[in-house]
ROSE-4610 file (N, C-alpha, C; in Angstrom, 1 decimal, always signed):
// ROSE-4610
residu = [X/X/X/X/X/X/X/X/X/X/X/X/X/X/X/X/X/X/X/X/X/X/X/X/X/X/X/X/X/X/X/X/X/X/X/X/X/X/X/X/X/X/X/X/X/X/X/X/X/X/X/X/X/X/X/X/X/X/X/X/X/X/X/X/X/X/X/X/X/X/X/X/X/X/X/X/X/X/X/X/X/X/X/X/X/X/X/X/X/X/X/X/X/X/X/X/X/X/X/X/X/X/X/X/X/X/X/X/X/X/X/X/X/X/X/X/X/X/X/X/X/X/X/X/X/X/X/X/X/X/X/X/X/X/X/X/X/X/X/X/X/X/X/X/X/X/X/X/X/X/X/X/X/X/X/X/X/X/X/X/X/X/X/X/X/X/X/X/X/X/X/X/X/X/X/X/X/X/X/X/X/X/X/X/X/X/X/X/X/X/X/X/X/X/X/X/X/X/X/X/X/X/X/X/X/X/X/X/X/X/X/X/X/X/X/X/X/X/X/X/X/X/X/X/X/X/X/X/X/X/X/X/X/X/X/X/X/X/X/X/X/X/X/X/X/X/X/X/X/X/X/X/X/X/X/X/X/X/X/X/X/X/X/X/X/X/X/X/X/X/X/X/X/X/X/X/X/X/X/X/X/X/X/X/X/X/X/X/X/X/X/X/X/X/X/X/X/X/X/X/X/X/X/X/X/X/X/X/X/X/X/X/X/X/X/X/X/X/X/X/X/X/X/X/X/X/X/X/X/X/X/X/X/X/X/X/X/X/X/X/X/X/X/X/X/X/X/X/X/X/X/X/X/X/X/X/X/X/X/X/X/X/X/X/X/X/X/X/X/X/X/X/X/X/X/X/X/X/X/X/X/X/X/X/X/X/X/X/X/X/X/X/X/X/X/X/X/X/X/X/X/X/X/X/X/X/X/X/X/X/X/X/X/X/X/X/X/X/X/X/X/X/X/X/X/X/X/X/X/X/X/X/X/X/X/X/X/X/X/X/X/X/X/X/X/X/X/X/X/X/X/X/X/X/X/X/X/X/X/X/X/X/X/X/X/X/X/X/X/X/X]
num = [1/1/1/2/2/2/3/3/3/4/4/4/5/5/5/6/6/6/7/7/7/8/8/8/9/9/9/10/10/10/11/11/11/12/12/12/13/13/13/14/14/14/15/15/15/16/16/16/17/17/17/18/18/18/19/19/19/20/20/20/21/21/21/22/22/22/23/23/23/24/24/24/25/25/25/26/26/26/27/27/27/28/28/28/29/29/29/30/30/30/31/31/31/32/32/32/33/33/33/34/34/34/35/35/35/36/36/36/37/37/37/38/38/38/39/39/39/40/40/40/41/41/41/42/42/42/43/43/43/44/44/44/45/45/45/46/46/46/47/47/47/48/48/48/49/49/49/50/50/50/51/51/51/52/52/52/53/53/53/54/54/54/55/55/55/56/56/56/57/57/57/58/58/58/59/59/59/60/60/60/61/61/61/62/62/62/63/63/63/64/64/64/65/65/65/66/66/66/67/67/67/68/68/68/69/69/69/70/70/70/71/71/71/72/72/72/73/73/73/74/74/74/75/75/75/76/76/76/77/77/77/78/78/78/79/79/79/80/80/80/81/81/81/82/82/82/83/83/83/84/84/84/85/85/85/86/86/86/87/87/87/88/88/88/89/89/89/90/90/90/91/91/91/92/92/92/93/93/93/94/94/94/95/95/95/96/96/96/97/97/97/98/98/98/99/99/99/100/100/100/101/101/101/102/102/102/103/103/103/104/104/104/105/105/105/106/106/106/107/107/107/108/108/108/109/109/109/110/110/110/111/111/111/112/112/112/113/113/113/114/114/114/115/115/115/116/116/116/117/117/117/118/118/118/119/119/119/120/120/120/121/121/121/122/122/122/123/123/123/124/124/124/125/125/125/126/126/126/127/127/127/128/128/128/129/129/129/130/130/130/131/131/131/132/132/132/133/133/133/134/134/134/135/135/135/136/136/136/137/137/137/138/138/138/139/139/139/140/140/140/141/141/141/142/142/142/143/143/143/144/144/144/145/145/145/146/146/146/147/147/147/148/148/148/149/149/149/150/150/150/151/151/151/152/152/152/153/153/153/154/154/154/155/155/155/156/156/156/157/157/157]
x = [-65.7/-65.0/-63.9/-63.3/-61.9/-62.5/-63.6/-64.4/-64.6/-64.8/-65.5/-64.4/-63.1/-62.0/-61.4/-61.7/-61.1/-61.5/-63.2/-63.7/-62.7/-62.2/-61.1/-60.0/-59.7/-58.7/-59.4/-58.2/-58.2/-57.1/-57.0/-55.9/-54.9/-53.8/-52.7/-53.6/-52.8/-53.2/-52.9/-53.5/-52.6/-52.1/-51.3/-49.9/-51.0/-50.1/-50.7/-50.5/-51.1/-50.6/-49.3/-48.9/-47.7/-46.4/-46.5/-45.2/-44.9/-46.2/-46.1/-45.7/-46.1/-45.2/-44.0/-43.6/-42.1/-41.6/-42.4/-41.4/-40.7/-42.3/-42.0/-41.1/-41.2/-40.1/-38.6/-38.2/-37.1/-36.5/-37.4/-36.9/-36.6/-37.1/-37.3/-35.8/-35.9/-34.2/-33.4/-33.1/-31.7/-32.0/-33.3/-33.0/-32.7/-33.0/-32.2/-31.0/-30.3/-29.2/-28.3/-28.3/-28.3/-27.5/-28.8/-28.5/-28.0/-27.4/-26.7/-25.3/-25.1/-23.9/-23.3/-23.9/-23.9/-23.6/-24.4/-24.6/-22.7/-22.4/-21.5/-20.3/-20.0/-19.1/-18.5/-19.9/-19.6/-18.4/-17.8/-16.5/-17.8/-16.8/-18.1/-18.0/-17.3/-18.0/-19.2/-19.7/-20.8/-21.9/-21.6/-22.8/-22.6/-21.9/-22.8/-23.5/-24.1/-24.7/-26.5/-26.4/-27.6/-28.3/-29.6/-29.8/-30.2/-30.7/-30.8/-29.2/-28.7/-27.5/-26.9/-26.9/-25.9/-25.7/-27.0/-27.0/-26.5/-26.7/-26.6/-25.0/-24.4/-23.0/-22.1/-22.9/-22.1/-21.9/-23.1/-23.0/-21.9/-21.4/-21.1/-19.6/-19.6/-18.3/-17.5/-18.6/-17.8/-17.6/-18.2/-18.7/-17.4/-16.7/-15.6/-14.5/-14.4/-13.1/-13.2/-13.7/-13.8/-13.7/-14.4/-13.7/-11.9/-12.0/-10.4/-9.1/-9.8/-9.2/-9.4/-10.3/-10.5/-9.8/-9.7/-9.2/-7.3/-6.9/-5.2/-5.5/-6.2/-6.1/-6.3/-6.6/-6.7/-5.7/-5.1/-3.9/-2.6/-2.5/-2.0/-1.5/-3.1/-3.2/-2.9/-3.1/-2.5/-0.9/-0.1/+1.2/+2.0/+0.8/+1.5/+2.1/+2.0/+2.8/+3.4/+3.9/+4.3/+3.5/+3.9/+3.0/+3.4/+4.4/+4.4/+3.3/+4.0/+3.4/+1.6/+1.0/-0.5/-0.5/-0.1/+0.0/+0.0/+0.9/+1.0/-0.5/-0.5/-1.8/-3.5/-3.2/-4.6/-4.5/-3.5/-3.2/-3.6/-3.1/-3.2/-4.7/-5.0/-7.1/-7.8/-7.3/-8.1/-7.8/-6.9/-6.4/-7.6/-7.1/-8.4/-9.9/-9.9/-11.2/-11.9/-11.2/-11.2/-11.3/-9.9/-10.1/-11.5/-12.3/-13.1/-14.6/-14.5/-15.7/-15.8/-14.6/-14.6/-13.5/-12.8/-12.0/-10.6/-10.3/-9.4/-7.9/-7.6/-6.5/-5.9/-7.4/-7.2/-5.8/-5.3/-4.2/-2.9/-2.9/-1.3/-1.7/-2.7/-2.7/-1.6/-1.0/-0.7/-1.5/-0.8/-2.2/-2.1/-1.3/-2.2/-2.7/-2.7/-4.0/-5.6/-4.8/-6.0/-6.7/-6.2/-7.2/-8.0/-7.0/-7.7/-8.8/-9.0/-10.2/-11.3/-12.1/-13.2/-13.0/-11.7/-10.5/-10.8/-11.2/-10.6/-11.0/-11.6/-11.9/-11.3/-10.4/-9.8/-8.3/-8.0/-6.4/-6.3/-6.3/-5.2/-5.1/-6.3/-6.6/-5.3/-4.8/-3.8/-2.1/-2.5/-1.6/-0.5/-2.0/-1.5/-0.9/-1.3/-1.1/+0.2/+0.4/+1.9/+3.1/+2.4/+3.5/+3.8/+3.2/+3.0/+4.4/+4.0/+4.6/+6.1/+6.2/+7.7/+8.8/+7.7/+8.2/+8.7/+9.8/+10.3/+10.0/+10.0/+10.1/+8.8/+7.4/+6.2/+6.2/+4.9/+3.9/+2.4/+2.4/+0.6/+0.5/-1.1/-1.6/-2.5/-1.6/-2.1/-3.4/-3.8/-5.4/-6.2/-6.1/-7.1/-7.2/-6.2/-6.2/-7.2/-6.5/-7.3/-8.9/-9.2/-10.3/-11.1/-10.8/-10.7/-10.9/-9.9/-10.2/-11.5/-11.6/-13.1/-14.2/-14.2/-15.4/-15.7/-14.8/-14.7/-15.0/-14.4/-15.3/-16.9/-17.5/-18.6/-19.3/-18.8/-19.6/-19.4/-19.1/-18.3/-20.1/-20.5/-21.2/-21.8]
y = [+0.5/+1.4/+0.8/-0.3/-0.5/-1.5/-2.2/-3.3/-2.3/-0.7/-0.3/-0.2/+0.0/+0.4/-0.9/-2.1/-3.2/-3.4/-2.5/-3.1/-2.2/-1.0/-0.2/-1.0/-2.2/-2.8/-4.0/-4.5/-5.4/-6.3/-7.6/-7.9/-7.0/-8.1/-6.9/-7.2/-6.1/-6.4/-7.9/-8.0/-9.2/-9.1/-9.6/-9.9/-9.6/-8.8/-9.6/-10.5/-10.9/-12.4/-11.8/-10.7/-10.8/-11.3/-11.2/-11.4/-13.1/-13.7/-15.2/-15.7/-14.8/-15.6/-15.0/-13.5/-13.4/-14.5/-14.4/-16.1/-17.3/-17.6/-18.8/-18.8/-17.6/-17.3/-17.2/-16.8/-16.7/-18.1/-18.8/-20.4/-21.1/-20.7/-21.6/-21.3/-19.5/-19.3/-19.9/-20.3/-20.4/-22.5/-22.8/-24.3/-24.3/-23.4/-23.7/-23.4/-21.9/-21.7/-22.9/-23.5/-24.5/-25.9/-25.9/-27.4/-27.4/-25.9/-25.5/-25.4/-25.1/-25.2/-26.7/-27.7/-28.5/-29.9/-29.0/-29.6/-29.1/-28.1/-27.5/-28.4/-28.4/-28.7/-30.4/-30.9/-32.3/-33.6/-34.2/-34.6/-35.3/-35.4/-35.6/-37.0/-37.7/-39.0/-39.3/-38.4/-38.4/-37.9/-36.9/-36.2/-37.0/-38.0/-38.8/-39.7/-39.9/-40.8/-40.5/-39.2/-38.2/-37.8/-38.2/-38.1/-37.2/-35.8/-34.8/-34.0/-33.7/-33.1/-33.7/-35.1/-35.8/-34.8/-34.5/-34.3/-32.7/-32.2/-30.3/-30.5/-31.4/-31.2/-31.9/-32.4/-33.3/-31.9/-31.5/-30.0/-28.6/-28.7/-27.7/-28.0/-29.3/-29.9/-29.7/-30.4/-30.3/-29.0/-27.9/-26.6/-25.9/-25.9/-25.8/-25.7/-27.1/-28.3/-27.8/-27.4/-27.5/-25.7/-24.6/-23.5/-23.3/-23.9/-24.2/-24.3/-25.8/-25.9/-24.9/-24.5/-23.4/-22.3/-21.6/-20.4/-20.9/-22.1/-22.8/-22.6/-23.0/-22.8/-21.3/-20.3/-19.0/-18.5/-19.0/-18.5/-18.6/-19.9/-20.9/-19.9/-19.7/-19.1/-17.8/-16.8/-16.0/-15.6/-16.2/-16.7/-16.6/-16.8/-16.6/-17.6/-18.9/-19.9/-21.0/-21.4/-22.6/-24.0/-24.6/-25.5/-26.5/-27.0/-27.6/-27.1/-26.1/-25.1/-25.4/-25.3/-25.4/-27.4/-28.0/-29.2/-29.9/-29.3/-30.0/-29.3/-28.2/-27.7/-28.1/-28.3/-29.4/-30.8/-31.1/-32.7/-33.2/-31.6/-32.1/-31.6/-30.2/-30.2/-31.3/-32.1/-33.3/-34.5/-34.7/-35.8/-35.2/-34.4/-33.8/-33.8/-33.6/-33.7/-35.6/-36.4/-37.7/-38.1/-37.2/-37.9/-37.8/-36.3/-36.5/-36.9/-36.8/-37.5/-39.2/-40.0/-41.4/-42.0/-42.3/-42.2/-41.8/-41.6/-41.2/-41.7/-42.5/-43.1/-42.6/-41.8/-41.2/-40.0/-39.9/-38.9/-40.2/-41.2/-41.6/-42.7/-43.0/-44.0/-43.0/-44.7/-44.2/-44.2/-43.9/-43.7/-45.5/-46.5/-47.9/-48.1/-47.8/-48.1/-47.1/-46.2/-45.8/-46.3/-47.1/-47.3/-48.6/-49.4/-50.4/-50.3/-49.3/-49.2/-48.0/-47.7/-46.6/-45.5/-45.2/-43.6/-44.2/-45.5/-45.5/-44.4/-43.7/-42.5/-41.4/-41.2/-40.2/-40.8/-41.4/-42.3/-41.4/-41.5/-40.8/-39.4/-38.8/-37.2/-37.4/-38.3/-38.0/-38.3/-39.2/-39.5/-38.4/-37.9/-36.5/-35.2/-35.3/-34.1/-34.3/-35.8/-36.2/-35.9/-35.9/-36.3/-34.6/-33.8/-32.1/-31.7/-32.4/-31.6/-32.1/-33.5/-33.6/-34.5/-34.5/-34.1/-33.1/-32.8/-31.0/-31.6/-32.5/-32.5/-33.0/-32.7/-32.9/-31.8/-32.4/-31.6/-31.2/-31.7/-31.8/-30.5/-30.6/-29.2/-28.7/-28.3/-28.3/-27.6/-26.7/-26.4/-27.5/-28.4/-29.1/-30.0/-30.1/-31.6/-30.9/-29.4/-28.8/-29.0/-28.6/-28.5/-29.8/-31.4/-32.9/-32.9/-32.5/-32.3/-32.0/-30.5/-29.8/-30.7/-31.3/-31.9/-33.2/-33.8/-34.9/-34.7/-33.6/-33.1/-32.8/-31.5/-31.8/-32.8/-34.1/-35.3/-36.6/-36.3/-37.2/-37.2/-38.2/-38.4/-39.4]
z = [+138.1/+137.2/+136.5/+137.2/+136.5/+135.4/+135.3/+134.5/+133.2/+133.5/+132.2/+131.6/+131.9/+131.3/+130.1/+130.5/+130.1/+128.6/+128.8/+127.3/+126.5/+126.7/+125.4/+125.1/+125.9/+125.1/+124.8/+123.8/+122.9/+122.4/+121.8/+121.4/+120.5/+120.5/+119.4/+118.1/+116.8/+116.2/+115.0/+113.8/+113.4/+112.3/+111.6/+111.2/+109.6/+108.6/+107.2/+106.6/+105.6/+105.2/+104.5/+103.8/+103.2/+104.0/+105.0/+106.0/+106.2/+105.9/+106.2/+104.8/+103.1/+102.3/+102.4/+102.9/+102.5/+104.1/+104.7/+105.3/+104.8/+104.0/+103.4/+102.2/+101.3/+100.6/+101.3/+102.5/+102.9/+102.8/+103.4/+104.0/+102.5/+101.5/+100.0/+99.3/+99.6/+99.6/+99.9/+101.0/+101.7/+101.4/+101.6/+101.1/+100.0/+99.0/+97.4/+97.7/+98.2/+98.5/+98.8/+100.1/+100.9/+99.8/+98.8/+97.7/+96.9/+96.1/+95.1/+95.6/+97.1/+97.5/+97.9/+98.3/+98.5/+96.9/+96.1/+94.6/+94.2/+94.1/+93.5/+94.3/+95.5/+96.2/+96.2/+95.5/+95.5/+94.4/+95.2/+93.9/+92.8/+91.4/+89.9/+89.9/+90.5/+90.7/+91.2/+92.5/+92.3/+92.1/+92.0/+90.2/+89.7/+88.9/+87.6/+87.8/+89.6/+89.9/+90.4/+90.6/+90.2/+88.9/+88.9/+87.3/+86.9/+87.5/+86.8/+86.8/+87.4/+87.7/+86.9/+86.9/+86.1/+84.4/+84.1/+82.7/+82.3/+83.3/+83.8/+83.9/+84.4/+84.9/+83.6/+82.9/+82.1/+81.0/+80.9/+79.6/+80.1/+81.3/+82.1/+81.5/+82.1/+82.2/+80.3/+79.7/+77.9/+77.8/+77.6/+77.3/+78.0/+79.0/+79.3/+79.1/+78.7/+78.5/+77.1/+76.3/+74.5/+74.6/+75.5/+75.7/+75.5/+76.7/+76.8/+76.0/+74.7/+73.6/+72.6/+72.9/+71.7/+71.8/+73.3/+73.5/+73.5/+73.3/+73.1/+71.5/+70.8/+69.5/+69.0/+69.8/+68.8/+69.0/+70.5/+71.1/+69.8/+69.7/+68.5/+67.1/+66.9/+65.6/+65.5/+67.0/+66.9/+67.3/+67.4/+67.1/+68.4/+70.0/+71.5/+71.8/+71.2/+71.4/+70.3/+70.5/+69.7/+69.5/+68.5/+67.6/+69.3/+69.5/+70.6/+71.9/+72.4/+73.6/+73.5/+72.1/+71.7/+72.3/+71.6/+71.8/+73.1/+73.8/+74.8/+76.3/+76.0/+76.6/+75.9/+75.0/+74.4/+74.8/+75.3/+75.5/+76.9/+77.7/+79.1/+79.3/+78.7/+78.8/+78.6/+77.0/+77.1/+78.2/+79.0/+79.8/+80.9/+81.2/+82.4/+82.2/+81.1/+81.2/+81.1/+80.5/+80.4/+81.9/+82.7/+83.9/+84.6/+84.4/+85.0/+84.6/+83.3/+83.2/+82.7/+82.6/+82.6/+83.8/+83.7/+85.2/+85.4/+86.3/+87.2/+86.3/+85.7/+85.0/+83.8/+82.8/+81.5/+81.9/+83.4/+83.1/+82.7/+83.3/+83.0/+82.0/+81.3/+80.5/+79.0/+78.5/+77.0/+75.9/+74.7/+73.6/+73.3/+73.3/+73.2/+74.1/+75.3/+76.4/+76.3/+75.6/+74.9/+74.3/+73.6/+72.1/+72.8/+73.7/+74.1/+75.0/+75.6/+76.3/+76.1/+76.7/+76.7/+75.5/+75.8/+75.2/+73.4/+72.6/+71.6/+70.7/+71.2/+69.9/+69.9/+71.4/+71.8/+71.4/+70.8/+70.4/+69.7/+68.3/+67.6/+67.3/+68.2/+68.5/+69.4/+70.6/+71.7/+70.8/+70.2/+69.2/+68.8/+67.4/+67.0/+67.9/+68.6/+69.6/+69.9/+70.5/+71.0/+69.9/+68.9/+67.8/+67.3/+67.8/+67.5/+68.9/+69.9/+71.0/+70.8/+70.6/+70.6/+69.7/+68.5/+67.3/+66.5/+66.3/+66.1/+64.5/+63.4/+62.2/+61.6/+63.1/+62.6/+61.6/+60.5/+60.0/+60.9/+61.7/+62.0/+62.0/+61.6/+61.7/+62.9/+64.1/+65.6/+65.5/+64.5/+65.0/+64.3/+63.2/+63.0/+63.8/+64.5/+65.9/+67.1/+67.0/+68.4/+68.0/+66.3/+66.0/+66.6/+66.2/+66.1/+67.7/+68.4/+70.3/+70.6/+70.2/+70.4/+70.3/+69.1/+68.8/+69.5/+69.7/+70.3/+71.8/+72.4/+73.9/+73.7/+72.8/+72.6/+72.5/+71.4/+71.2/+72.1/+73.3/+74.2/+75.5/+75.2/+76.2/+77.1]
């Protein structure tokens, strides 16, 4: 009697396949998760040593830095600061951004160690700027420099 009983059961039932891709989906998540955090967190010396990232971070990086000057030049233009005050915040965005995408020095170098090395295209863009901030009997015209900045971050690669 207890034999006939045995045949009504049966294994459990089984799993659909949807459950084994939202698995494999889960795990795909959190390893992308996982490399984007990892990617982000990393100092940009060495992102430029990665070669796809290298080129993602290099666009991240100008597109920012040239934000930056732009949003000091409308500021500029719309009369929140002074021809200095524009000048000397385009001077220190561009120093930053030099520092990080050529090296570490572009913050204390001067504009002749400028010209003499990597920076020479960035010289008399730093020049000008210098001569805006603490020159009180300049002319320069702080947005075409900011303009000259911008472009020079875009075409910087």
């Amino acid at each position: 009697m207890r034999g006939d009983l045995l045949r009504y059961l049966g294994g459990p039932a089984s799993y659909s396949w949807w459950w084994f891709v939202l698995g494999v989906l889960m795990v795909m998540v959190v390893i992308i998760w996982c490399t984007v955090v990892l990617v982000w967190t990393m100092p940009a010396q060495r992102l430029r040593h990665i070669p796809v990232v290298r080129t993602m971070h290099g666009r991240l990086i100008r597109r920012k830095f040239a934000r930056s000057i732009r949003a000091a030049r409308e500021q500029y233009r719309a009369g929140g600061m002074s021809a200095a005050q524009a000048a000397a915040l385009m001077r220190r965005t561009l120093r930053s951004f030099f520092a990080l995408t050529t090296t570490d020095r572009a913050l204390y170098m001067h504009v002749a160690d400028m010209a003499a090395s990597e920076l020479a295209p960035a010289a008399p863009v730093f020049s000008a700027l210098n001569d805006a901030q603490f020159n009180t009997r300049s002319h320069i015209d702080v947005n075409g420099v900011g303009g000259e900045a911008e472009e020079l971050i875009r075409s910087w690669g």
